[in-house]
Structure formats: structure tokens, C-alpha cells
VMD Tcl script that draws the C-alpha trace (Angstrom):
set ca {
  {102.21 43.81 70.54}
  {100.41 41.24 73.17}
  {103.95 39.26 72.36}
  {106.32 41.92 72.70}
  {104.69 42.88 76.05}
  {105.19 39.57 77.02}
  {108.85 39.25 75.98}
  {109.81 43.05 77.79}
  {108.01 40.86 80.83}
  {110.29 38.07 80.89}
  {113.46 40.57 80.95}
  {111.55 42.67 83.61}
  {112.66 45.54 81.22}
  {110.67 48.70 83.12}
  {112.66 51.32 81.01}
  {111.17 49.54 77.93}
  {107.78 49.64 79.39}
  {107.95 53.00 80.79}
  {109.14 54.12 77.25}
  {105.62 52.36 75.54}
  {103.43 54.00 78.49}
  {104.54 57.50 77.91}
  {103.68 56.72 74.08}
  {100.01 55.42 74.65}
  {97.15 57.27 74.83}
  {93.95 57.50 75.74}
  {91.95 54.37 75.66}
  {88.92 54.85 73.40}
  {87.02 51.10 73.45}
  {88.05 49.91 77.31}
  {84.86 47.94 77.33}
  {84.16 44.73 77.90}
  {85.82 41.95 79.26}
  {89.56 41.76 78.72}
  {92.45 39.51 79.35}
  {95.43 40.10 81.48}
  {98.50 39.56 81.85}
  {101.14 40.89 85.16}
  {104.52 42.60 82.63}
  {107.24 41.78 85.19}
  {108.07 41.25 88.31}
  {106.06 43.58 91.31}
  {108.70 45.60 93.08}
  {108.88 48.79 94.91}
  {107.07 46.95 97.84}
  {107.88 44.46 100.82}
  {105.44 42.06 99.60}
  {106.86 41.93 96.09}
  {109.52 39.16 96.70}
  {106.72 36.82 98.24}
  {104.06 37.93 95.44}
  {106.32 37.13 93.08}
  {106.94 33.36 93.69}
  {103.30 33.22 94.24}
  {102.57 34.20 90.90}
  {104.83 31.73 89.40}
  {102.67 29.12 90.92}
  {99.52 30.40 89.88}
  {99.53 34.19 88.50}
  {96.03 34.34 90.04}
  {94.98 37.75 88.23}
  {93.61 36.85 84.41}
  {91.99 40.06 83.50}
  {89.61 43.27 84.32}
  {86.18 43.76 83.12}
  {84.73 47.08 82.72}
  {81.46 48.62 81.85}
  {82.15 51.97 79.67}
  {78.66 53.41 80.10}
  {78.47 53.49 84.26}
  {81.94 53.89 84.38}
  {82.66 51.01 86.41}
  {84.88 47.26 86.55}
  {86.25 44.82 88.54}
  {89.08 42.47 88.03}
  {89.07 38.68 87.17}
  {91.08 35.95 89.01}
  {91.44 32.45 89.30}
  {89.58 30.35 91.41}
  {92.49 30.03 93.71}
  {91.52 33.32 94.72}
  {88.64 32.09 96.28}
  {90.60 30.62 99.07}
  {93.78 32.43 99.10}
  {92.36 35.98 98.80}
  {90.53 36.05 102.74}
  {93.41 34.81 103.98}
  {95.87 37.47 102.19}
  {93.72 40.51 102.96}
  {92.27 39.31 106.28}
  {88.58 38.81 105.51}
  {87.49 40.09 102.10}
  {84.46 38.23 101.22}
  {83.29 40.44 98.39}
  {84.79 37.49 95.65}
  {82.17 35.52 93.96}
  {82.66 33.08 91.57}
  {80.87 33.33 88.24}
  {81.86 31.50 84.46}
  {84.98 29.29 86.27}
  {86.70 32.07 87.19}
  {86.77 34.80 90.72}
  {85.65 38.36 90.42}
  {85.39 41.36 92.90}
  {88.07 44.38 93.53}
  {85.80 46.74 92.19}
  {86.46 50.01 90.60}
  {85.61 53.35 89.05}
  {87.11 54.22 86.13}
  {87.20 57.88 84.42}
  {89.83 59.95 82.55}
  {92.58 61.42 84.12}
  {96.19 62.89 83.86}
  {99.01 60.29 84.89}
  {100.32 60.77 88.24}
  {103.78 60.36 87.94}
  {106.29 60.15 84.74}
  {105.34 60.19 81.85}
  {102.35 62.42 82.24}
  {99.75 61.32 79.53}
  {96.05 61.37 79.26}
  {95.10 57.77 81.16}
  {91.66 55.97 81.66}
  {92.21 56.06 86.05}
  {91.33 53.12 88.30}
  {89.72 54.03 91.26}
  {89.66 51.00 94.00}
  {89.36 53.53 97.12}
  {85.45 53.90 96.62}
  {83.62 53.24 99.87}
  {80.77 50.95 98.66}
  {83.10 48.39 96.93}
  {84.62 47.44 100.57}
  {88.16 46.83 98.96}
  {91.04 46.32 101.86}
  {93.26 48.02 102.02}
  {95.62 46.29 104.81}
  {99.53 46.03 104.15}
  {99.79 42.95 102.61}
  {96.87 43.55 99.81}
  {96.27 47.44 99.78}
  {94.18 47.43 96.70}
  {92.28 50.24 98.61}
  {95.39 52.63 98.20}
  {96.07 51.69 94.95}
  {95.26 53.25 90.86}
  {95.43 52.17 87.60}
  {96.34 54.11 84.84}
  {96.25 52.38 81.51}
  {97.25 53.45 78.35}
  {96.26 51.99 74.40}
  {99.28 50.80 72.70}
  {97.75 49.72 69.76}
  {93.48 49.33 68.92}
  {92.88 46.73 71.29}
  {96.30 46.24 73.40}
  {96.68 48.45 76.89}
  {99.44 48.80 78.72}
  {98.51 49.72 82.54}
  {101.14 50.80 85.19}
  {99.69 49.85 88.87}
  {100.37 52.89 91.74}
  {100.28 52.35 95.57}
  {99.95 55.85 97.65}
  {102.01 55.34 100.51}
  {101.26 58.81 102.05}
  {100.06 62.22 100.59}
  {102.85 63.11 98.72}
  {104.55 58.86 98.22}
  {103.23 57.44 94.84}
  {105.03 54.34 94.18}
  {105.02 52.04 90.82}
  {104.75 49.07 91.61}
  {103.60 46.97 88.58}
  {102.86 46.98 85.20}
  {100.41 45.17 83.17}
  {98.74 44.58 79.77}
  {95.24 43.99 78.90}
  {93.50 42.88 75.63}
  {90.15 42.29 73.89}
  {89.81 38.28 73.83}
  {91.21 37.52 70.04}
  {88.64 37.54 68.06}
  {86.41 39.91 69.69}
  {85.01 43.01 67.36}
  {86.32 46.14 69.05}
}
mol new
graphics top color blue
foreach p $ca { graphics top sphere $p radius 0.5 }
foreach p [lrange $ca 0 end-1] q [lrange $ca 1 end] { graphics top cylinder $p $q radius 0.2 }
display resetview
């Protein structure tokens, strides 16, 4: 599945991937630390066409992290991000760098109905909580943004990133898959 994801990816096929969303369901074992990988290009935003040659260089995001129990996560990125990420969001200092790699964006996760089509049962990312101090300024509104993510298979997710542009303006504006490290015991 991890290749297949990869392959739909490379042809930027979003029907594909909106097709395997709308069949997941509910993740039962997000736990743990997981790798990532961006499905696609970004679109549906400005920044996209910029984002995306960036990513080429470095893709910069490598995975999420979450904590089952509490309910909580944060993302992983390179150590690129270290640099590039106070510059891009004007000041966010909340990175730190632990194991070779960046962490921070914080989150709360819960379960949750999809926002937009297809409707399924999703585990929700929630980066607009107060305490984490996540910007949201145009060019990295991680603030204004959710998660949903979906299991395709036991231990391969498939997560669609939204941006709320206003009350009723929900935009897609990525997809991307996460897996337990190979290996790993789910």
C-alpha cells in the first residue's frame, strides 16, 4: 500500500486518492511515532507553486507523532526546518530539535466526521489550540488548518490536509500518508 501511495503521488492522481480516503476508516492504533510521506503536489493555495519546488529540494516534513492516551501529537521535520521554518511563518520558535530530526506544530487529535467529501469517520487534527502557539499567517497557516486521516490498511493512513479560509471555505489542499516504522509491532 505504502508503494501504491507513493506511485498515485508521482501522477498527482487526487481522484485516486480521494477514491482510497472515502474507503478508510477509522484509525484504531494511531500511536506512536510514524513516518510520512506528502501524496502529491499541494494545490488549492497561492503558496502551493513555491511549496512545491521547495519540497523537491528537501520535502522537510518526515512524519507525525502522536500520543493515543492524552490525545495529543506533533509533527516531525527535518533539520532544515530549524532555519527555514522562523523565516516562513515569521517567528515561530516553538521547534526543537530532538533524535536528528525538528519537532513542534502541535496538535489535538480526537474522532470526528470528515468535513467535506467523502464523509467518513476520521481521527481529526486540531492545530488551532491556543497553548501550542501555532501561526497561523498566510504563508504557513497551520493554525487554520485539520487533518483528517483515514486507515487504509493495519498500519498505512491516508490523511487529506484542510485549510479554513472563512466560516463556510474548507479547502483541500494536500494529501498525505503515514506509517508505523517497518518493523514496528502495531
Amino acid at each position: 500500500m505504502w508503494s501504491y501511495l507513493r506511485a498515485l503521488g508521482r501522477r498527482d492522481d487526487r481522484n485516486a486518492l480521494s477514491q482510497l480516503f472515502g474507503a478508510g476508516t477509522e484509525p484504531q492504533n494511531l500511536d506512536g511515532k510514524l513516518e510520512g510521506q506528502i501524496v502529491g503536489r499541494l494545490f488549492g493555495i497561492p503558496e502551493a507553486k513555491l511549496a512545491n519546488q521547495l519540497m523537491r529540494i528537501d520535502p522537510t516534513w518526515r512524519g507525525k507523532s502522536f500520543d493515543l492516551a492524552s490525545g495529543t501529537g506533533l509533527n516531525r521535520l527535518s533539520p532544515l526546518a530549524m532555519v527555514a521554518m522562523p523565516i516562513v511563518t515569521f517567528g515561530y520558535r516553538r521547534l526543537r530539535l530532538v533524535g536528528g530530526e525538528s519537532e513542534g506544530f502541535h496538535f489535538n487529535h480526537s474522532v470526528d466526521q470528515g468535513l467535506i467529501e467523502p464523509r467518513v469517520t476520521v481521527r481529526a487534527l486540531d492545530y488551532g489550540v491556543p497553548r501550542y502557539q501555532n501561526p497561523g499567517v498566510r504563508t504557513f497557516p497551520i493554525r487554520k488548518t485539520r487533518d483528517e486521516i483515514v486507515e487504509l490498511t493495519p498500519g498505512v493512513y491516508l490523511g487529506r490536509a484542510l485549510l479554513f479560509k472563512g466560516a463556510d471555505d474548507i479547502r483541500l489542499i494536500a494529501y498525505f500518508a503515514l506509517r508505523h516504522p517497518v518493523g514496528s509491532a502495531l
